[in-house]
One Martini backbone bead per residue (centre of mass of N, CA, C, O) as a GRO file, in nm:
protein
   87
    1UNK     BB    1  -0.287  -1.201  -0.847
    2UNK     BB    2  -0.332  -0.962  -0.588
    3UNK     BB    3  -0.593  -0.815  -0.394
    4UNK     BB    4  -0.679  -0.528  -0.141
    5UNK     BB    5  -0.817  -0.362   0.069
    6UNK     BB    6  -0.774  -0.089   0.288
    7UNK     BB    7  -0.770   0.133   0.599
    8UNK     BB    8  -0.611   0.403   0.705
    9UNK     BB    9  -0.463   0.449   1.030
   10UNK     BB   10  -0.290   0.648   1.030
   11UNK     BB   11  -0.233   0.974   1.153
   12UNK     BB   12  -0.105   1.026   0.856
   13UNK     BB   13  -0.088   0.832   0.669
   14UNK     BB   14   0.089   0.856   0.384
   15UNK     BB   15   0.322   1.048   0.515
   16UNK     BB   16   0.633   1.041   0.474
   17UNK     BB   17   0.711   0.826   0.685
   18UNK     BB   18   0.509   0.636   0.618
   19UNK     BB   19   0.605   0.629   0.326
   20UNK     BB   20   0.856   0.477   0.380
   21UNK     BB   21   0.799   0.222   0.530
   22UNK     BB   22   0.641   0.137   0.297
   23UNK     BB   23   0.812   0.140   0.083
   24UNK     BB   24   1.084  -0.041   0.244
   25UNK     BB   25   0.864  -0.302   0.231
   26UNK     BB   26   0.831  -0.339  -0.073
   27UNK     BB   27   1.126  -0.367  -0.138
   28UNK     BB   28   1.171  -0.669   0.012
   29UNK     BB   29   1.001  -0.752  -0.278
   30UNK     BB   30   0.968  -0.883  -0.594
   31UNK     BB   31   0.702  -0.759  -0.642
   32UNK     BB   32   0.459  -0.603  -0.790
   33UNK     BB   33   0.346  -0.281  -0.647
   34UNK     BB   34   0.033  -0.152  -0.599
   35UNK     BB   35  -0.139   0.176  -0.572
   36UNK     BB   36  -0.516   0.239  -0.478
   37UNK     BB   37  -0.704   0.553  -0.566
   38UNK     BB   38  -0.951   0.646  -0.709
   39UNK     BB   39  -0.851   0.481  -1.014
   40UNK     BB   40  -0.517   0.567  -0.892
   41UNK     BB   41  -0.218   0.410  -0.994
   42UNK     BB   42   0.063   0.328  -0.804
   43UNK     BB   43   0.402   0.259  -0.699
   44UNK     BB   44   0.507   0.132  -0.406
   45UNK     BB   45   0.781   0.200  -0.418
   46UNK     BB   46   0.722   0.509  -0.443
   47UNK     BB   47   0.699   0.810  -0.320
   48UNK     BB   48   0.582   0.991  -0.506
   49UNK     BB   49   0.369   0.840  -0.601
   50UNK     BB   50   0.208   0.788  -0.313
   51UNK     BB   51   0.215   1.116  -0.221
   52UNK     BB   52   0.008   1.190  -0.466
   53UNK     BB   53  -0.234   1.038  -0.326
   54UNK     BB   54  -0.339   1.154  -0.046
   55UNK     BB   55  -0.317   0.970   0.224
   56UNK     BB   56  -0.489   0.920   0.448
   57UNK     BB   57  -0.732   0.892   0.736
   58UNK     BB   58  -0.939   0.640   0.635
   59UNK     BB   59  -0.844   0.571   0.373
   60UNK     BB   60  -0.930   0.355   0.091
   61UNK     BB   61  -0.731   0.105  -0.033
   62UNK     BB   62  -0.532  -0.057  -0.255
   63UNK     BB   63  -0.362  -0.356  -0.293
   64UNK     BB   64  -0.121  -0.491  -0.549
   65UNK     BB   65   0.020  -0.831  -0.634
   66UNK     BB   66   0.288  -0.955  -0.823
   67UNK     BB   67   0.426  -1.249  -0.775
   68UNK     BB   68   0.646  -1.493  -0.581
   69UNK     BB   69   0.557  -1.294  -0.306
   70UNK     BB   70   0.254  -1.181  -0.277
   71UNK     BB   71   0.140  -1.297  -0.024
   72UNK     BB   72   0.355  -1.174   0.178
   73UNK     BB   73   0.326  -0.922   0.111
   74UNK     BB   74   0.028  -0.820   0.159
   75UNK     BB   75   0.047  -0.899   0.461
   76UNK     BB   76   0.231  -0.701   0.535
   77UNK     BB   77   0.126  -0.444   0.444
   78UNK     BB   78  -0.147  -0.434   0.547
   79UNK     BB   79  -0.007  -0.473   0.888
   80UNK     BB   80   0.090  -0.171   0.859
   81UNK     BB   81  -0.157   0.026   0.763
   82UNK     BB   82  -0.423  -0.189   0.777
   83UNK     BB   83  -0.777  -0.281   0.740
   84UNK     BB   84  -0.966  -0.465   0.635
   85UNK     BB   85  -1.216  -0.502   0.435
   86UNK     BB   86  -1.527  -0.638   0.460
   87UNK     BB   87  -1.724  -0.812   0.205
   0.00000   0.00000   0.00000
């Protein structure tokens, strides 16, 4: 399992169509992949789970990956959406 902080760069957050195109490759890895914002964690697949999660420009979200191809997942999701945090 792999996960990664990273702060959300578009100018709408995921919301409506940056969160299909999130959503969207997500769905083109096997690994189970989620999302979390203030210690609730939604489904990366998932269209309502992400935009429940009500993510802006700015905010600081979790990515997490399980699964056989999760180093792929992760880097790819990474420089969809944001910038890592650096530690």
């Amino acid at each position: 399992m792999l996960s990664k902080e990273v702060i959300v760069h578009n100018q709408v957050g995921l919301r409506a169509r940056p969160a299909t195109f999130f959503i969207q490759k997500s769905n083109e890895f096997k690994s189970s992949i989620w999302v979390e914002k203030n210690n609730r964690r939604m489904n990366a697949k998932s269209l309502l789970g992400v935009l429940s999660l009500g993510i802006t420009k700015g905010t600081q979200i979790t990515i997490i990956v399980d699964g056989s191809d999760e180093q792929e997942a992760l880097d790819a999701l990474v420089h969809l959406i944001g910038t890592e945090v650096e530690a």
